[in-house]
Steps between C-alpha positions, in 0.01 A plus 500: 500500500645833411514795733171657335290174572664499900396843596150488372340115478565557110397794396665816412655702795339829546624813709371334840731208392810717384448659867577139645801502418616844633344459820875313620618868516735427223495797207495344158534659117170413304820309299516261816104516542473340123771258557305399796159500366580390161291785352526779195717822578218668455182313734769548803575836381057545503461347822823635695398855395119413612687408864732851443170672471313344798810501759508193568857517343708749493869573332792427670805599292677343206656174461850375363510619130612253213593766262256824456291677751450299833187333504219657793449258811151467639407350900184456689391835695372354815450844570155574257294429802511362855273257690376458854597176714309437819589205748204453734569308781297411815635858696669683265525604143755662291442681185747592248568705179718254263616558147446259234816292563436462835703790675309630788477861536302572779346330778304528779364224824161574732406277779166348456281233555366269191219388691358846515372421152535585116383842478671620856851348404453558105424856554810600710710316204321714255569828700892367559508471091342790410788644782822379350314559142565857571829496628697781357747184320147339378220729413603536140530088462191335333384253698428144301397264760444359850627209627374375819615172758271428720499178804263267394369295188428716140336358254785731257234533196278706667722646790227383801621327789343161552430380823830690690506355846647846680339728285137554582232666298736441194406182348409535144547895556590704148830640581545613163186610412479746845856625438432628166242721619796722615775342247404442146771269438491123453536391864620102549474332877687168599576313794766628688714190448476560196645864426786374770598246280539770195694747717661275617605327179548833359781606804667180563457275219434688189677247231337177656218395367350251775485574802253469815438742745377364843296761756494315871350761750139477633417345204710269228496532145770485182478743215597260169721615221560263198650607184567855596079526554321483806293229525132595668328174367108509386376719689814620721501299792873303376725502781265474752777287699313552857218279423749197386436209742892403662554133390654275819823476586652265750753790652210755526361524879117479324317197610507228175120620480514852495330641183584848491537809240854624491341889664382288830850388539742727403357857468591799782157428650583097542843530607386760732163250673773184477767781720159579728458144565870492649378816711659764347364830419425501118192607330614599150798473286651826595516294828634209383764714293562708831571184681743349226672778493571532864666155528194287570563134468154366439434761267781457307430120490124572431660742244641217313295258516251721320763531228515104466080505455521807245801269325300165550228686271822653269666202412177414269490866380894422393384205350245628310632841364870468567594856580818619485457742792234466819513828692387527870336826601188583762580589875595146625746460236667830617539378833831375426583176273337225704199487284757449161698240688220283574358573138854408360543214720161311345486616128902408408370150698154460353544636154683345190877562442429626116235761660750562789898537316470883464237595753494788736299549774550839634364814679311783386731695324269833444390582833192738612404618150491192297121511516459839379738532247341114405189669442628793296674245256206279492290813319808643354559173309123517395563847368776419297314132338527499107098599481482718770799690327348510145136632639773758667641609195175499323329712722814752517481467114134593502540843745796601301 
C-alpha cells in the first residue's frame, strides 16, 4: 500500500490529511509533503495554501536549497486556537487553557464537592473558563473545544455519565449539551481514567504505543491504550479493572472461597476497613497513605498485598493486550512503591515470558496534571481529526 492509501483508507489525502503529518512539530517543504503523500505539485500546493489560509499552518523559514531559491517550510500552528481541559474529581477540579499541542497555558484549581450536583459544580467550571478565557495572555485565543474528565462511568458518544457511584444527581446528565449553553464549542466528557491515561501517555510515554494506565485510590480502574488509540470499548466502559473478580491464589491470605471484585480488595477504601480490622485508625486512603508513609508495618504489608490482587487481575490484562508499559498512578500508588512491588512481584510470575521480556511496570510519571492536560488532548486530538479539519477549512473558506 502506498503512502496515499495509509493516510486515508484509500482515498485521496485532503488538507485534514496533509495536516497529519505536520502535527509531529516537524516543518516540511510541500517538496517533502508530495514525496510523502505521493501527490501532484500542484493538489499539495491547493491544499497546503487552503491550511496557510486557515492557520492551521503557518511558515516557518526555508529549507536546505539544492540549487536556486530555498524552498519555503511549512509546520502546524498549534497556536490558531486554544481549548479548555477540566479534571473533575470528587473535591476538586482544575481547569486549564491548553494550546492545540498540548502546552498548557493557564490553569486554575477550586475546592468542591461533586456530589453537590451537575449544575452547582458545572457552573463554577463554566465561570473558572470564562475566567482564564479572559486572561490578558488568552482573550484574543479562539476557543475550539472542551474537554472534560469526570469520576465515574461515560457512555463517551453522548458525554452522560452512566450510573457514577460518587457522583449523585449525574447519571445520564448532558454534560455537553449544558456546557454549550455558555461555550459553543464541541465539548467531549470521559472517564477520568481515561484522560489520565492520555496525559499521561502524552508526558511519559509519547513514542509507545501500548501502554496501560492503572488508577488505585477509592476506586480502581485502568485507562487502555492500544495502537497509539485509546481504547473505550462499545460504549466506554473498557478498562473497568475494579469490577474484575481476583482469581485464587494459594499465597494470597483470601480464604480458597472468597469471590471478590478486585475494588473490595485492593482499593484505598479496602485496604483502609482490612487496616480497621487490625485497630488502626483508617477511614480513607489519604489514611492509609498517611499511615504508609509514616513507617506503618501493617499498612505497608496491606499496601502490598493490594498490589499482588491489582497484579493477580494484570497478569491476564498482560496476557491479553501485551503492553509494553503499565503505569501506576491514583493516591495509593503514590504512597511509596509498595503497591508496584506487589504488582511486579505477581504479573513477571503469572504472565508469559514473550508478554513479559521488555515490560515495565512503573510509576506515574506526570504527576497532578495528567488528568487535565489528558482532557485537553482528548478534544484537541478531536479538533485536529482529518474531517473535523476539512469542515474547518471549509467553513474558513466560506467566511473568507
Amino acid at each position: 500500500m502506498n503512502d496515499p492509501d495509509r493516510l486515508n483508507g484509500g482515498a485521496s489525502p485532503g488538507a485534514g490529511d496533509i495536516l497529519q503529518l505536520l502535527l509531529d512539530g516537524r516543518a516540511r517543504t510541500k517538496a517533502d509533503l508530495v514525496h510523502l503523500t505521493g501527490l501532484a505539485r500542484s493538489t499539495v500546493s491547493a491544499r497546503v495554501d487552503a491550511l496557510l489560509a486557515s492557520g492551521l499552518v503557518t511558515p516557518a523559514g526555508e529549507g536546505v536549497s539544492t540549487g536556486g531559491r530555498p524552498p519555503s517550510r511549512v509546520a502546524f500552528n498549534a497556536r490558531v486556537g486554544v481549548v479548555l481541559g477540566v479534571d473533575l474529581g470528587a473535591s476538586h477540579a482544575t481547569v486549564a487553557v491548553s494550546d492545540l499541542a498540548g502546552r498548557i497555558l493557564e490553569s486554575t484549581t477550586r475546592t468542591l464537592s461533586i456530589a453537590d450536583g451537575p449544575t452547582t459544580v458545572l457552573d463554577l467550571v463554566i465561570s473558572d473558563g470564562q475566567e482564564l478565557m479572559a486572561r490578558e495572555s488568552i482573550r484574543s485565543q479562539r476557543l475550539l473545544g472542551v474537554g472534560i474528565g469526570v469520576p465515574g462511568p461515560v457512555e463517551h458518544s453522548t458525554g452522560r455519565p452512566y450510573n457514577p457511584p460518587i457522583m449523585p444527581g449525574w447519571d445520564r446528565f448532558d454534560v455537553p449539551e449544558y456546557v454549550q449553553r455558555t461555550f459553543d464549542v464541541p465539548v467531549l466528557v470521559d472517564n477520568d481514567v481515561n484522560v489520565l491515561a492520555l496525559g499521561e501517555h502524552a508526558v511519559g510515554f509519547p513514542d509507545v504505543g501500548d501502554l496501560v494506565f492503572v488508577k488505585v485510590a477509592t476506586g480502581i480502574g485502568a485507562g487502555i491504550i492500544a495502537g497509539g488509540q485509546l481504547q473505550r470499548g462499545a460504549q466506554g466502559s473498557a478498562g473497568d479493572m475494579g469490577h474484575v473478580k481476583v482469581p485464587y491464589s494459594p499465597e494470597s491470605p483470601h480464604a480458597p472461597g472468597e469471590d471478590r471484585d478486585l475494588e473490595d480488595l485492593a482499593s484505598g477504601t479496602a485496604i483502609a476497613a482490612a487496616l480497621r480490622a487490625h485497630g488502626l485508625d483508617a477511614r480513607s486512603s489519604s489514611d492509609v497513605v498517611e499511615l504508609v508513609r509514616s513507617g506503618n508495618a501493617l499498612a505497608i504489608e496491606a499496601t502490598r498485598q493490594a498490589g499482588r490482587d491489582v497484579g493477580e487481575v494484570l497478569a491476564t490484562v498482560v496476557n491479553l493486550l501485551n503492553p509494553s508499559v503499565i503505569v501506576l498512578g491514583g493516591s495509593i500508588a503514590r504512597a511509596g512503591e509498595h503497591l508496584l512491588a506487589g504488582v511486579r512481584e505477581v504479573v513477571y510470575r503469572r504472565s508469559i515470558p514473550l508478554a513479559t521480556q521488555h515490560l515495565a511496570i512503573v510509576q506515574t510519571q506526570a504527576g497532578e496534571r495528567a488528568a487535565v492536560l489528558g482532557a485537553a488532548i482528548m478534544v484537541a486530538r478531536d479538533v485536529l481529526s482529518t474531517a473535523n479539519v476539512d469542515a474547518y477549512i471549509a467553513r474558513a473558506a466560506v467566511r473568507a
